[in-house]
C-alpha positions in Angstrom: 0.5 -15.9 0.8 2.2 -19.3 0.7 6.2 -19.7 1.1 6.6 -19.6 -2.7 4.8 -17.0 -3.2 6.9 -15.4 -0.4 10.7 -16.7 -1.4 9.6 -15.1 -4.8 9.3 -12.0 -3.8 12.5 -12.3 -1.6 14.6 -13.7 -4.2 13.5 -11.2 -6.8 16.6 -8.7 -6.3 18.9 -11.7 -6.4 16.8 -13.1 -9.3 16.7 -9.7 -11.7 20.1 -8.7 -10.2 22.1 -11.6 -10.7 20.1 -14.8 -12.0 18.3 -12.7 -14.6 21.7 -12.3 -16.8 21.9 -15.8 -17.2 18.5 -15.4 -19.5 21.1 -12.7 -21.5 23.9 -14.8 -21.7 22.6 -17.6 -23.0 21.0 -15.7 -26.0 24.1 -14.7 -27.0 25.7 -18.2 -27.7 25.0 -20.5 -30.3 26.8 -23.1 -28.4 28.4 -23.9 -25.3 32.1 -23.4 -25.4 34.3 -21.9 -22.6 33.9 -18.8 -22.5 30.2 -18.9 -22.2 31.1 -21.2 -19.1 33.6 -18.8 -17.6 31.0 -15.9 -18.1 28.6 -18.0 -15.9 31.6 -18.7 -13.8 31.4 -15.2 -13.0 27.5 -14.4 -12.7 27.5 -17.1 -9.9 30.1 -16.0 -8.2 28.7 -12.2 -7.9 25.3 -14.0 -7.1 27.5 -15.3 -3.4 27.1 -18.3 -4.6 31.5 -18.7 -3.7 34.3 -19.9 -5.3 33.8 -23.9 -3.5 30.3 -24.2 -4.8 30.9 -22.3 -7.8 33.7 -25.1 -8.9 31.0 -28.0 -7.8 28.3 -26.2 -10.3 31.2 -25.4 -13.3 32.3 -29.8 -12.6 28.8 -30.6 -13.0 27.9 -28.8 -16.7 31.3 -29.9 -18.0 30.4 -33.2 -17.3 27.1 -33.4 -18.5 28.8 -31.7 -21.6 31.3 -34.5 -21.9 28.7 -37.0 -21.2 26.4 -35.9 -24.2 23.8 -35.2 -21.9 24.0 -31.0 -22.3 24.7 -30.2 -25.8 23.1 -26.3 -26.6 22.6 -23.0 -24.6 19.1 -23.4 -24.5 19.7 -26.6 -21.9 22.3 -25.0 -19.8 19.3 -23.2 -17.4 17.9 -26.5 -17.1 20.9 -28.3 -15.9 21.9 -25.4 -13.2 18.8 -26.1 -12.0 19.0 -29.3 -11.7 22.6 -29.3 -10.3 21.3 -26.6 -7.9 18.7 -29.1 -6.6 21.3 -31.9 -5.5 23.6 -29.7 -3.7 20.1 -28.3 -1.9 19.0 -31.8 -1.5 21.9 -33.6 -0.3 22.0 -35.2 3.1 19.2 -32.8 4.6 18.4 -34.6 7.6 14.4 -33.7 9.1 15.0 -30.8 11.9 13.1 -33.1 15.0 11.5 -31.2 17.9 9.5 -34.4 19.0 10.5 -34.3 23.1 8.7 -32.9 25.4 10.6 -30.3 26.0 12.4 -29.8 22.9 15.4 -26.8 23.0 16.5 -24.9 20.3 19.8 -23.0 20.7 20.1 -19.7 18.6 23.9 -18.3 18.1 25.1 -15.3 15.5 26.5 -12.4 15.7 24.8 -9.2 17.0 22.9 -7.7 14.2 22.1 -10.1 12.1 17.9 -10.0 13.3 19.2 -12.7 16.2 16.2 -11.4 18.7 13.5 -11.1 16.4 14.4 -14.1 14.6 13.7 -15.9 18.0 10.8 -14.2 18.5 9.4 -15.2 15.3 10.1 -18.8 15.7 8.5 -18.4 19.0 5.3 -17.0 17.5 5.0 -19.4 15.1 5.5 -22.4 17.1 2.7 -20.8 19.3 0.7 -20.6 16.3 1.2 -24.1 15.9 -0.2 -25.2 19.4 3.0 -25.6 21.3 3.5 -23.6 24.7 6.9 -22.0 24.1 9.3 -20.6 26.8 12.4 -17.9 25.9 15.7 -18.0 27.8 17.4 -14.6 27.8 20.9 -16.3 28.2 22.6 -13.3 26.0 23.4 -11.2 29.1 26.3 -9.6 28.1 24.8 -7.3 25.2 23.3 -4.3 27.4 19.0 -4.2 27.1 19.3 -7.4 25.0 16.9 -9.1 27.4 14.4 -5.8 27.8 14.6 -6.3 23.8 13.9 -10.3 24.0 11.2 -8.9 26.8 9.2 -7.2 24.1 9.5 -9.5 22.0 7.9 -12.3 23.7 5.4 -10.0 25.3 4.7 -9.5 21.6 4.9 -13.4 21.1 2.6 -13.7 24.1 5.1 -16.7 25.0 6.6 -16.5 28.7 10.1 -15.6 29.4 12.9 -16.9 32.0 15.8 -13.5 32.4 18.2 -12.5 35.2 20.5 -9.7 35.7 22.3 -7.9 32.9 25.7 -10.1 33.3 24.7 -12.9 34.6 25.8 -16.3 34.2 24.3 -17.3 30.7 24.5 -21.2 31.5 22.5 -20.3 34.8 19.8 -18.5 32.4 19.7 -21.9 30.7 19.5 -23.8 33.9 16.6 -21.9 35.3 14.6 -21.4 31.6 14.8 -25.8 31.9 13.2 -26.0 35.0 10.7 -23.5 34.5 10.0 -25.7 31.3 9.8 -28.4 33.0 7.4 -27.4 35.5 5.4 -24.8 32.9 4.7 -28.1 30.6 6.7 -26.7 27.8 6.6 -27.9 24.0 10.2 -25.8 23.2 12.3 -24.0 24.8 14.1 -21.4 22.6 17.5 -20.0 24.1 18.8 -17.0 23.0 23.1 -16.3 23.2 25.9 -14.1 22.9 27.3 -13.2 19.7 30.8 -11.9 20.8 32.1 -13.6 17.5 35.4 -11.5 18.4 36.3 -13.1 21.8 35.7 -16.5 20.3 37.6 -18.3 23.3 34.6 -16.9 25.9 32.0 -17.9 23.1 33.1 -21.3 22.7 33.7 -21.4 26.3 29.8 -20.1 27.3 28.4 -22.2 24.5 30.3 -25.8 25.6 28.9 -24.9 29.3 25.2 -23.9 27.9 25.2 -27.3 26.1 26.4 -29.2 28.8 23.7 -27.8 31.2 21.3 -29.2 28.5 22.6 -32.3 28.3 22.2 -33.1 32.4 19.0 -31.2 32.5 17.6 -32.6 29.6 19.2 -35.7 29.0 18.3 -37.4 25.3 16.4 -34.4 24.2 15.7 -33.4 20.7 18.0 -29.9 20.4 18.8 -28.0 18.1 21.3 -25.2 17.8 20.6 -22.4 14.5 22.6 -20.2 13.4 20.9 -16.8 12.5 23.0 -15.4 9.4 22.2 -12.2 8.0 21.9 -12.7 3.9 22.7 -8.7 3.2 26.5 -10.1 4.5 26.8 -12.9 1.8 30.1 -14.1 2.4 30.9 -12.3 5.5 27.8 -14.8 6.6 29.6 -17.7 5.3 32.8 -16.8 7.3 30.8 -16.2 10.9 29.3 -19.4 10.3 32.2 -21.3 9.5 33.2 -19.8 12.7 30.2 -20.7 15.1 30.9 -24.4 13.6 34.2 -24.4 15.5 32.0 -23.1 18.8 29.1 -25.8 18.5 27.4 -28.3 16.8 24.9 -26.1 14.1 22.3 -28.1 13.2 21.0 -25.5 11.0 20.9 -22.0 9.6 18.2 -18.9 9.6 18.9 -16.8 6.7 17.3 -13.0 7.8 16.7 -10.2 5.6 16.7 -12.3 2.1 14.4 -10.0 0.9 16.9 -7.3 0.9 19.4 -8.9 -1.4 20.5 -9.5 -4.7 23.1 -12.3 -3.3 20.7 -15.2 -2.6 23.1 -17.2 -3.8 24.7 -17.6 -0.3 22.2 -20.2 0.5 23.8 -22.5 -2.0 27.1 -21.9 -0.6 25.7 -22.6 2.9 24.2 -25.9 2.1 27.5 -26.7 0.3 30.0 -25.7 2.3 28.8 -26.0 5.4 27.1 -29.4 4.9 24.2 -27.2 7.3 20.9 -26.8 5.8 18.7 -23.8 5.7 15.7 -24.5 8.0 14.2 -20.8 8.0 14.3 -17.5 5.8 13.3 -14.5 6.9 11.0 -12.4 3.6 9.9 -9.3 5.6 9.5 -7.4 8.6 6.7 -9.1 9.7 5.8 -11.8 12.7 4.7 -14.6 10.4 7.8 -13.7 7.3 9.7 -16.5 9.2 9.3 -19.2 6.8 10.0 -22.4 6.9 13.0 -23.0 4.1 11.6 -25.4 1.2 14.8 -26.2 -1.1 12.4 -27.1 -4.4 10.4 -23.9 -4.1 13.6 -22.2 -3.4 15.2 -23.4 -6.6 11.8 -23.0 -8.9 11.9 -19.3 -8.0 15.2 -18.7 -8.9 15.4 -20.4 -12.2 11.7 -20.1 -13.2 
């Protein structure tokens, strides 16, 4: 099953739940005056799509309605979509894993699928042809590297771990040399998500990146934050949060499947200025997916 396929069937609560009235409203109109646009107002806002984002959609049908260019109800679908697909689009940079090694940093808060979200990228990198290495630098959780353990057994990538409470920089440290010697493609660190002590996060995180920078001076990295799309806002808020810890190049959206409020990713891309790299459709190792924003808008509005 390809990744359309795939985001189809993930988006389908958020489609039938939320997008699916906007089929219903429009019947009802036989033009487009306000409160047909505050009634959609609403639908996207209860779709997670926020009150930011929201605004930037509403400004963009008023102004093709002042412009001529959207005239009847019938073309109001058509336009969200296309709105939709420049906020998606805008300033999405390629994510680059070109060094030898490459790192990719993985922060969020505990429960949000965090370890098997790693484990997934790991297997599919493998998949790919790369040798992958793990760094169990999360050692304040307790059994949070036996968990990343299993995983990578699972994986059949190798993994670098010390003691529960160990220095999470020096997990880094030693996870970059064993790299380095192993001949590894990527090297995929997992971290604390103490979101609540966010002075020892941003602490651990500014030394785990500063590690990387002398160890691996000039390398491509990476650093995605794993939000849980079940959360919608509440995701929006940790990861407006992590931002203030470290540099997010990206996001990984777990659990989309289980959602009517796929709207979030809209609100991410917007508000953020972060885009989506990876969703998470299933349970499975290979329902990582890589995030496509056209296929992502097509199954939402088709």
């Amino acid at each position: 099953m390809g990744f359309f396929e795939k985001i189809k069937q993930g988006l389908k609560k958020t489609k039938d739940g939320i997008f699916g009235q906007i089929d219903g409203l429009l019947k009802n109109f036989v033009k487009i005056d306000e409160d047909l646009l505050e009634e959609l107002e609403e639908i996207l806002i209860l779709a997670d799509v926020g009150l930011e984002t929201t605004d930037k959609i509403m400004d963009g049908l008023r102004e093709r309605i002042r412009d001529g260019r959207l005239k009847e109800p019938s073309e109001v679908k058509q336009a969200l979509k296309d709105i939709t697909c420049e906020i998606m689009d805008e300033d999405v940079e390629p994510m680059t894993l070109d060094t030898k090694p490459s790192i990719i940093l993985v922060v969020g808060v505990n429960g949000v699928g965090k370890t098997t979200t790693i484990a997934k990228l790991a297997h599919m990198y493998k998949e790919s042809g790369k040798k992958v290495i793990l760094a169990a630098a999360d050692t304040f959780r307790a059994a949070a590297a036996d968990q990343l353990e299993i995983w990578a057994n699972r994986a059949d990538v190798d993994i670098v771990r010390q003691h529960e409470g160990a220095d999470p920089a020096s997990v880094v440290f030693d996870t970059i040399a064993a790299g380095k010697s192993r001949g590894a493609d990527i090297i995929i660190c997992d971290t604390a998500g103490r979101l609540h002590n966010k002075k020892n996060l941003m602490d651990e995180l500014a030394k785990i990146n500063r590690v990387i920078d002398r160890e691996l001076e000039g390398c491509d990295k990476q650093v995605l934050l794993v939000c849980d799309a079940t959360t919608g806002q509440n995701g929006l808020i940790q990861a407006i949060e992590f931002q203030k810890a470290t540099q997010i190049n990206g996001v990984v959206l777990t659990k989309l499947d289980g959602t009517a409020k796929g709207g979030i990713i809209v609100a991410i891309k917007n508000e953020l200025h972060v885009p989506v790299r990876f969703v998470g459709v299933g349970e499975k190792m290979d329902d990582l997916q890589e995030f496509n924003s056209n296929d992502f808008v097509n199954a939402l509005f088709e």
